[in-house]
N, C-alpha and C positions, 0 to 999 in steps of 0.2 A: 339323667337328671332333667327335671322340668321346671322350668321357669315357674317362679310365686303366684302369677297371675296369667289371667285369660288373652293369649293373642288375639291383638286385636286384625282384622281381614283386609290387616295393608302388607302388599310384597314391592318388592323391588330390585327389577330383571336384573340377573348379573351383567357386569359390563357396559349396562345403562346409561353410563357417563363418564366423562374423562376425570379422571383427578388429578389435580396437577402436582405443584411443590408446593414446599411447605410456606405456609403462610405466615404461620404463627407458630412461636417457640416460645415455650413456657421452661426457662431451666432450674431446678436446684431452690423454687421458693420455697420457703418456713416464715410461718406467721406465727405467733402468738400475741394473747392479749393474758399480760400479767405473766401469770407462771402456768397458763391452759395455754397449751402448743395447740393451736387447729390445724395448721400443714405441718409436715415435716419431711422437707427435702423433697418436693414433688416435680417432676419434668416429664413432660409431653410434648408432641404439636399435632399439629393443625394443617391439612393439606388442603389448599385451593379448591374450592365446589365441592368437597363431602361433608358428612354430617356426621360430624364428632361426638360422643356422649359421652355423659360423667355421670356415674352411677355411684350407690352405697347405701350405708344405712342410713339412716336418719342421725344428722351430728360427726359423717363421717368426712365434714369439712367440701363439700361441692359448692354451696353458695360464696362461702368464704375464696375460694380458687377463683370462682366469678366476677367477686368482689375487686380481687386485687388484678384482675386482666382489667376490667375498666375504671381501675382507679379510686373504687371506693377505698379501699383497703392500704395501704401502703406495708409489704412485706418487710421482712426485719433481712430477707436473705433472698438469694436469686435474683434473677433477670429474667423481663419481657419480649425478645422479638417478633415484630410486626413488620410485616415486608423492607426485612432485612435491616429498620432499625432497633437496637438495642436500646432499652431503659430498666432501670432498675425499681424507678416507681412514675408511672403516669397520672397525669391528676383527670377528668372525668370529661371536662371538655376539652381537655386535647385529644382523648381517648374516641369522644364522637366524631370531633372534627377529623380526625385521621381517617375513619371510616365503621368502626364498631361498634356498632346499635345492640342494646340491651332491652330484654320485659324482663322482670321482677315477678317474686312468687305471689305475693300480694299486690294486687290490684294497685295503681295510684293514679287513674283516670280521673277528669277532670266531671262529676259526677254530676252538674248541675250544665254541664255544655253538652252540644250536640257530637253525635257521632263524627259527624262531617268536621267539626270547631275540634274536637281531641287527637283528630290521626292530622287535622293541619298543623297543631302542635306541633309535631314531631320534624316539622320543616325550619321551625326557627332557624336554625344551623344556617340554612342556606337563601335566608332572605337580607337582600344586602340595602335596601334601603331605611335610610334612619326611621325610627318613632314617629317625627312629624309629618314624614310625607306617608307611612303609612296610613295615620289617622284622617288625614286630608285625600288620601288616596284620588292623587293626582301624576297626570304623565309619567314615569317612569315606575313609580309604585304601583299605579294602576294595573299597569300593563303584568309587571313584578307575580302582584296579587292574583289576577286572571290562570297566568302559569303554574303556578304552585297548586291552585284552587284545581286546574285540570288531571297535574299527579296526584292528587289525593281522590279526584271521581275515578281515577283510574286504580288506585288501591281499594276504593271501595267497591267497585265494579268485580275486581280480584275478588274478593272475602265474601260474595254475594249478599253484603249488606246495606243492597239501594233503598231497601223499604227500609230502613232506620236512618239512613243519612239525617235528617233533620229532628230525630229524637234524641232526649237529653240520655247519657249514657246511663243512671241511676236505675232509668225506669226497664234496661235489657235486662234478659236472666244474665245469668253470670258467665255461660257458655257463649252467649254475643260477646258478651264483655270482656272476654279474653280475645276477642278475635278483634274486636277495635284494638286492643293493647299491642297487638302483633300489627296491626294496621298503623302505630302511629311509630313502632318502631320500624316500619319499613318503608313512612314516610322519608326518612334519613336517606336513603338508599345506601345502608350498610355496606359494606365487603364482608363483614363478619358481623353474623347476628348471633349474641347472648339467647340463648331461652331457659330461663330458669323455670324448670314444671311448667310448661305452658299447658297441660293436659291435668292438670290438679284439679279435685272437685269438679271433674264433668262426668257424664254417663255415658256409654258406652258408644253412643251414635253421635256427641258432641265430639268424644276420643280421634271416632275417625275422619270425622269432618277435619279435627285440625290438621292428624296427620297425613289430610291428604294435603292442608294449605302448605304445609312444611316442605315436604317434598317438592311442591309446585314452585316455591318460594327457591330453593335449591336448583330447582330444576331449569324453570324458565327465568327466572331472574339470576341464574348462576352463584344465588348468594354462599357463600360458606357460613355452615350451621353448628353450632356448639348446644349440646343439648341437656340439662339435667330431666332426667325424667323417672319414677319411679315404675312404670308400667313397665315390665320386663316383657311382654307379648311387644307391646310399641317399639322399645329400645333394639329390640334382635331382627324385628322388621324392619326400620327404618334405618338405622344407623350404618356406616360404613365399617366404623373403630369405634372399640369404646375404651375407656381408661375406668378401673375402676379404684375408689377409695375406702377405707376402713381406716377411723380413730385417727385420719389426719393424712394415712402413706397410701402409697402407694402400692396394691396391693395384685393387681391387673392391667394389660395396656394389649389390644390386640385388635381382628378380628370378631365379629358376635361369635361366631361357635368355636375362637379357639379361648373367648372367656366365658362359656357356656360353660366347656371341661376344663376348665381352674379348677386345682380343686382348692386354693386360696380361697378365690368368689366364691365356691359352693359353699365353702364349709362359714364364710364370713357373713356371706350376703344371702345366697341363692336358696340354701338351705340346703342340708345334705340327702340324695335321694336312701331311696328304700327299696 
């Protein structure tokens, strides 16, 4: 059986990294909106510094699984665990505040600000002085400002885009413009980062530029990575486990090649060989 699309020339050495426990438990959600079930009865997790993927068709309910880990979504059924605490529904800023950063499939950068002004965004969370002393940016804010200003040259430093820092984000191709979005979600410093398609609409040398930021992102920064990605060459190479969905269930959860030979995925997703 051969994957739908072109590997792309990312590997990643066995035994590379330690994986720890689990971090995150997803059990038993169901969501619907009206009388359209989008999950039913779905449970996974999430093991400390690997890079989790959530695969399927199109409409087979992965944004929506996304949704309700950080709170967009409130599930009608299941439970959330996050380092060991239980909720049944999180609301979105206590979701970041706890530690899990999200990008989104659609772009929602601040498109008339600068590169450098949209990954400081992503610091809000952790800037503790009020509006006024910000604005006045005096003694304690100043200093405040200075700090957060040096993590964010140092995420851009990361992402190799010093020569855009002071360009407004509108005027990048779309392939920068994914990589500010990962840059402002990792302004937060996550413990678990959301990536909805961060690889959508790029070509083929954008593909692997991100997946090698992913992995680095994983790797040096130890972040644990939740992935939706349709690029089945990227998912078998990157991924640690994948979880796969169809029409809502649960349809796969394993190893890349012990859901390669599913023949659930194959015959659902993958396509059936010949």
């Amino acid at each position: 059986m051969t994957p739908s699309n072109t590997p792309q020339a990312v590997t990643v050495a066995p035994g590379a990294k330690k994986i720890g426990d689990v971090i995150l438990d997803v059990k038993n959600i169901s969501l619907a909106f009206g009388g359209v079930k989008a999950l039913t009865d779905i449970s996974f997790n999430v093991r400390e510094h690997e890079i989790r993927a959530i695969i399927g068709p199109n409409g087979a309910g992965k944004s929506s699984m996304l949704n309700c880990i950080n709170g967009v979504y409130t599930p009608q059924h299941g439970s959330i665990t996050f380092r060991g605490q239980t909720f049944s529904h999180m609301d979105s800023h206590q979701v970041a505040s706890m530690g899990i950063g999200r990008t989104f499939q659609n772009l929602a950068l601040f498109k008339g600000m600068s590169v450098l002004d949209n990954i400081m965004s992503g610091r809000n969370l952790k800037i503790k002085s009020n509006i006024l002393l910000q604005a006045l940016r005096i003694g304690p804010a100043e200093r405040e400002e200075i700090m957060h200003r040096e993590a964010v040259e140092r995420i851009i430093d990361f992402l190799e885009i010093q020569a855009y820092r002071k360009t407004p984000v509108g005027q990048l191709p779309y392939g920068l413009q994914k990589r500010v979005d990962l840059g402002r979600a990792l302004a937060m410093e996550p413990q678990v980062l959301l990536l909805d398609e961060p690889m959508a609409g790029m070509n083929v040398e954008e593909k692997q530029d991100m997946c090698r930021f992913v992995l680095d992102v994983n790797d040096e920064f130890g972040t644990t990575v939740v992935l939706i990605e349709h690029d089945m060459g990227v998912v078998m190479d990157i991924s640690d486990r994948v979880v796969v969905l169809d029409y809502g269930k649960k349809i796969g959860d394993g190893t890349p090649d012990e859901v390669r030979n599913n023949e659930d995925v194959i015959s659902a997703y993958l396509g059936t060989s010949h």
